[in-house]
N, C-alpha and C positions, 0 to 999 in steps of 0.2 A: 824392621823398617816398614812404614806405610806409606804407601802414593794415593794422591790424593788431585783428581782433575778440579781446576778450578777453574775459572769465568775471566780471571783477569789475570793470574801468571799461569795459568798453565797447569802442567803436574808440579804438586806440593810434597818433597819427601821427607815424613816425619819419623824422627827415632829416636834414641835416648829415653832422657825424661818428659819430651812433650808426648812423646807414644806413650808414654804410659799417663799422664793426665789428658788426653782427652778424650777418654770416655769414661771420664768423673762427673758426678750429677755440677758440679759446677761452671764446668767447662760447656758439659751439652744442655745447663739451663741457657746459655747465649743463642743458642738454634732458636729461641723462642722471643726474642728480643730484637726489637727491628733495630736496625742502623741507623733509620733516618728517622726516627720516632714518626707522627704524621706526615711527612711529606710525601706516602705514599697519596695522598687525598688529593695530590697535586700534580704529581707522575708516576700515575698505577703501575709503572715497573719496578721501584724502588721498594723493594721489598725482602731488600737483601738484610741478610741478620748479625748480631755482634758475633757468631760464631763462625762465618765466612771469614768478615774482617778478622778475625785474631788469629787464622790459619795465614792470612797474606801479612799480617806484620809479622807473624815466628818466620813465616819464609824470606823475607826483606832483611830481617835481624841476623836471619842464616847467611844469607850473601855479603851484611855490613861484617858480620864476623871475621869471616873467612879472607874479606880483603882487608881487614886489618889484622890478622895474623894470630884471632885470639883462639884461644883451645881451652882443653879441658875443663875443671870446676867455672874458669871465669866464665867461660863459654856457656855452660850448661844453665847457669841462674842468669844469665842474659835470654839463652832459649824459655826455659819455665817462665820470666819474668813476660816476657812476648806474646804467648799464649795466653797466659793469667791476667793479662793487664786490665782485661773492661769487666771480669767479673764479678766485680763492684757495682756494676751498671746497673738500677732500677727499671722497672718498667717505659717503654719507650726511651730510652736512652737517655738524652740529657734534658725530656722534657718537664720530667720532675724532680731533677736534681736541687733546685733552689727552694722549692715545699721543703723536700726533706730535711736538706741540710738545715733547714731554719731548725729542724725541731729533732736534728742528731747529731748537726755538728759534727756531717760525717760526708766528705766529697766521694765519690765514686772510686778514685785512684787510692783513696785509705781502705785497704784490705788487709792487716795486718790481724787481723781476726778470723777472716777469713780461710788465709793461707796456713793458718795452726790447728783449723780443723778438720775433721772428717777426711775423707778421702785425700784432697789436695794436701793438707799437710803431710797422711801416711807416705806415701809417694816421694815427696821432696825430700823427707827424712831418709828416705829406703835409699834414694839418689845422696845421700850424705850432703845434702842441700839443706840450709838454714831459713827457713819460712820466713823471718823477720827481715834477711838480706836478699829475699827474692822482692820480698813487699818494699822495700825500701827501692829498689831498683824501679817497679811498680810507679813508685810516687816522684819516681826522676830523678833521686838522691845516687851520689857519688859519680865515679868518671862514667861507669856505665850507664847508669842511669838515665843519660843526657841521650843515647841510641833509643830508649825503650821513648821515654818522657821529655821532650826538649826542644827546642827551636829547630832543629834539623833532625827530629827523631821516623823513625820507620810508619810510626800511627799514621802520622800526617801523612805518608807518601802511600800508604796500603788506601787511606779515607778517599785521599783526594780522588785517584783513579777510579777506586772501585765507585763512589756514587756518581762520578761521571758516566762511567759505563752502565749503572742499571738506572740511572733520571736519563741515558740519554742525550746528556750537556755535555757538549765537548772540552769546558773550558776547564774541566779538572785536569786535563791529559799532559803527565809531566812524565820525562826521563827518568825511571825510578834505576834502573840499570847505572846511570852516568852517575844519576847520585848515591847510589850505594859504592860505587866505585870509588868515588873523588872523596871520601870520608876521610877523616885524618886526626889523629889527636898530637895538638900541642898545647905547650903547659898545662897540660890537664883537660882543654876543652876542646872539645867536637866541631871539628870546622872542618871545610871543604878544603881543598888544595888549590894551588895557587890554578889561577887560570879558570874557576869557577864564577865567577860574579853572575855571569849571567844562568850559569846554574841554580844558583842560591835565587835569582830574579824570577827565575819560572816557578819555585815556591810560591813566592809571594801572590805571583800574576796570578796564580790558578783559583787560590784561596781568596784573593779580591774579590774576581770574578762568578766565583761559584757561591760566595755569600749571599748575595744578590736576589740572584737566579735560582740559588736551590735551597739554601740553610735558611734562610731568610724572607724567602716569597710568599706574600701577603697571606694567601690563602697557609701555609704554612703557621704561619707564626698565631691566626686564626684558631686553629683547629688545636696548637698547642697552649695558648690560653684557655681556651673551653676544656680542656682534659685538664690542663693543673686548676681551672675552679673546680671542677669536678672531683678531683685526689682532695682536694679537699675540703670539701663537703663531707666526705667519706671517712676524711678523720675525725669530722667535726660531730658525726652521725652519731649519735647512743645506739641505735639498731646496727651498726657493721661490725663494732668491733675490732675498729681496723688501725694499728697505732704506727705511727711511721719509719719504726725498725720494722715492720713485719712489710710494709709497702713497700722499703727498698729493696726485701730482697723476693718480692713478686714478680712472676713474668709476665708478658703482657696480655694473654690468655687469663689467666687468674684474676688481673686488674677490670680485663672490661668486662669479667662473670662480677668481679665484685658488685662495680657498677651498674649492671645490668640489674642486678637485685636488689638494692639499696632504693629506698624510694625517693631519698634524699636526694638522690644521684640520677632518678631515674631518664627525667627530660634532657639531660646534658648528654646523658647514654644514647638515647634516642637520635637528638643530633646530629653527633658525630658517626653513629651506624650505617644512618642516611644521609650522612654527607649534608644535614641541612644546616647548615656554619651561620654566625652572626655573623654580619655586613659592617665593615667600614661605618661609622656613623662622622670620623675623624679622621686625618691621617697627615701630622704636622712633621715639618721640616725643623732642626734642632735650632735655627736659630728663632722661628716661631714660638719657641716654650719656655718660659721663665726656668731658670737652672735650680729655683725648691720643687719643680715637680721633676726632671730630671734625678736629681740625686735623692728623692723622695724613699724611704724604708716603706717595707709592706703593709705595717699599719698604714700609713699615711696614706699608698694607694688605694687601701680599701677604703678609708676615708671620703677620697675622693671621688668614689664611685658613688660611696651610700648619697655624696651631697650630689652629685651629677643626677642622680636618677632620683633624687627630693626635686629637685627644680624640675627634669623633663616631668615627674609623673607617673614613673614606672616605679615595676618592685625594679631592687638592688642589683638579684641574681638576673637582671637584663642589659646589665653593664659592665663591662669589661676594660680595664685601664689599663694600657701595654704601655710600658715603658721598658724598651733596652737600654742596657749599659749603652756607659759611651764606647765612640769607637777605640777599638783596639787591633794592633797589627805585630803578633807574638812574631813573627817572621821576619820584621824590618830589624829585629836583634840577631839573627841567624850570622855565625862567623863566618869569615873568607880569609883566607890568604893573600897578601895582595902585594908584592916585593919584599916575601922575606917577613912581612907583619899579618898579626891577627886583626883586622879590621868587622865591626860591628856592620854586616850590609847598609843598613840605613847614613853609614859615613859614606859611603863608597859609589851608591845607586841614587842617580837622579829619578829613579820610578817611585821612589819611597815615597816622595813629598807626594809628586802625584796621585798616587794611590789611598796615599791617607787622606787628601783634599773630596776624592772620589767618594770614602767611604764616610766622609762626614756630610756630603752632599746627597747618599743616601739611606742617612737613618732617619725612621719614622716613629714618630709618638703615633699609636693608633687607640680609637676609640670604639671597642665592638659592641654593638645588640644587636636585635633580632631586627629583619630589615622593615618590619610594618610600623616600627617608632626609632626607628635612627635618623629621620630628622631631628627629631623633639630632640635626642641624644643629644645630636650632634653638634645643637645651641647651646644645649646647656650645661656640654660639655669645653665650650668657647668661651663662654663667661663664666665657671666657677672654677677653672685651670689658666684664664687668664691668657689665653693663647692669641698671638700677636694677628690673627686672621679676622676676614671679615665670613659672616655665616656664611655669605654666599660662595663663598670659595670653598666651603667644606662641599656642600654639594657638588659645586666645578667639578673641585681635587677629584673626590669621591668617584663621580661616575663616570669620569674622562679614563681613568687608573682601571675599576672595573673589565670598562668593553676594553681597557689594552689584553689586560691577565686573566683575563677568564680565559682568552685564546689558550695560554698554558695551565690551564687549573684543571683539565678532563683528562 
């Protein structure tokens, strides 16, 4: 057995099969892998790594185990499944995940390649463990899978806490104790016990909230469009050599050496080194934006940049089109018990509506360049997207948001 002091439970004791994977180059590539991809650019503390987190979800999974009564083999590819579960993850975490997948058709939780190679498969094999039934578990498949990968799974309670604790932000701070307790399965699914609602509600609260404020904050979202132009430019280079199976399974060290030497890449490298990020030239509210540039594919937004930055007068690579998905609230599905029934939270919780109304009142269409032509941008990104504003409110918007968030952006 190994003890292991941690930042946010404590001592972590590891044994079985996760002591013997983790100190597999797979496992200790996540040491090199931020958590919160840039948002360190935002709150220089957060610089906690995927290799922290998957030591506090095998430790969450450990305590969900044990008060649900499981042991041996099931037990054991729930523990491996816990550990293993993000080393899938590319460089900065899930900031390149939509590049890649475009061009492998391969989500971060599909490791089933992975786990049948090298080290990690030797190991699970050695443990009379099935690498395909641990990866399955990985990707949230069957009764267990729903602990590893799920509406009420361990990830989200290890996430939530721990980047509250290194951004800072208290709004992630949830009962992880109460909820590993009150875990339950009926008919097959993972749900709380009765008398939980407002357990399963502090889910939801935390991850509203910290959306916002950490996952989501401008300068954040910023500095990750400038790295995913930049990944891919890198694929796009004849001089890197760099094709997007080999990106995802880079660590983040490797990715900004790549960058760093790429000439194609080199100003965007530069940039983000020194923190000198594109400005807001735009930053519209969802009902301001006609719903073909919301539901817009990635041709389409570069499209729209090449025409945005034709009308302002700049090159292209000075335009940046962010567009988030719509909202979504994976939590407002989380089970409860509620007289004897399995009720879906979102039937049960008057906060649901609210929170969903909150999160549609803060998404932002943004429109980034460099700040000595994000006006020009900023027109001409109004009239070739058709955005329901008048110029002068991109400016308003713009600089009122600024002097708010710059307070938290150092």
């Amino acid at each position: 057995m190994k003890t292991i002091k941690d930042s946010v439970h404590d001592h972590i004791r590891i044994d079985g099969v996760a002591r013997d994977l983790l100190d597999t180059p797979a496992v200790q590539r996540l040491r090199r892998i931020a958590q919160l991809g840039t948002v360190s650019l935002v709150y220089p503390s957060a610089n906690h790594t995927r290799f922290e987190h998957s030591l506090g979800v095998y430790h969450l999974a450990c305590a969900a185990l044990e008060e649900l009564g499981i042991e041996g083999k099931r037990a054991d590819r729930v523990h491996a499944a816990a550990l293993l579960h993000d080393v899938g993850h590319g460089p900065f975490s899930h900031n390149l995940e939509s590049l890649t997948y475009r061009r492998t058709g391969r989500y971060h939780d599909d490791v089933h390649d992975l786990l049948n190679e090298g080290q990690v498969g030797t190991v699970l094999r050695d443990h009379d463990l099935d690498p395909d039934a641990v990866a399955d578990l990985v990707a949230g498949n069957g009764r267990f899978g729903q602990l590893v990968s799920g509406e009420l799974d361990v990830d989200r309670m290890d996430y939530l806490v721990r980047d509250a604790h290194h951004t800072g932000v208290p709004y992630g701070t949830i009962d992880t104790g109460r909820l590993v307790r009150e875990l339950t399965f009926a008919d097959g699914e993972l749900v709380l016990d009765e008398g939980n609602v407002q357990t399963a509600e502090s889910l939801l609260v935390a991850r509203a909230l910290m959306n916002p404020t950490v996952y989501s904050h401008s300068v954040a979202r910023i500095s990750k469009a400038m790295l995913r132009r930049a990944a891919e430019r890198l694929l796009e280079s004849p001089d890197a050599d760099v094709d997007a199976a080999t990106l995802q399974r880079m660590d983040d060290h490797e990715l900004i050496v790549a960058l760093r030497s790429c000439a194609d890449t080199g100003e965007f490298s530069r940039r983000l080194d020194q923190r000198d990020l594109f400005k807001r030239a735009v930053w519209a509210e969802m009902d301001d934006v006609p719903g073909g540039v919301i539901e817009a594919e990635h041709e389409s937004i570069r499209a729209f940049e090449r025409d945005i930055a034709s009308e302002a007068g700049v090159d292209p690579e000075r335009v940046i089109l962010d567009v988030p998905s719509r909202p979504s609230m994976t939590e407002s599905t989380s089970r409860v018990m509620v007289n004897g029934e399995i009720r879906p939270l979102e039937h049960q919780s008057p906060l649901v509506g609210a929170l969903r109304a909150a999160q549609y009142s803060q998404w932002r269409l943004g429109v980034y360049s460099p700040a000595e032509v994000r006006d020009r941008v900023g027109r001409a990104a109004v009239s070739v997207l058709g955005l329901d504003i008048e110029g002068a409110l991109v400016s308003e918007v713009r600089n009122g948001l600024d002097a708010t968030l710059d307070q938290f952006a150092e």
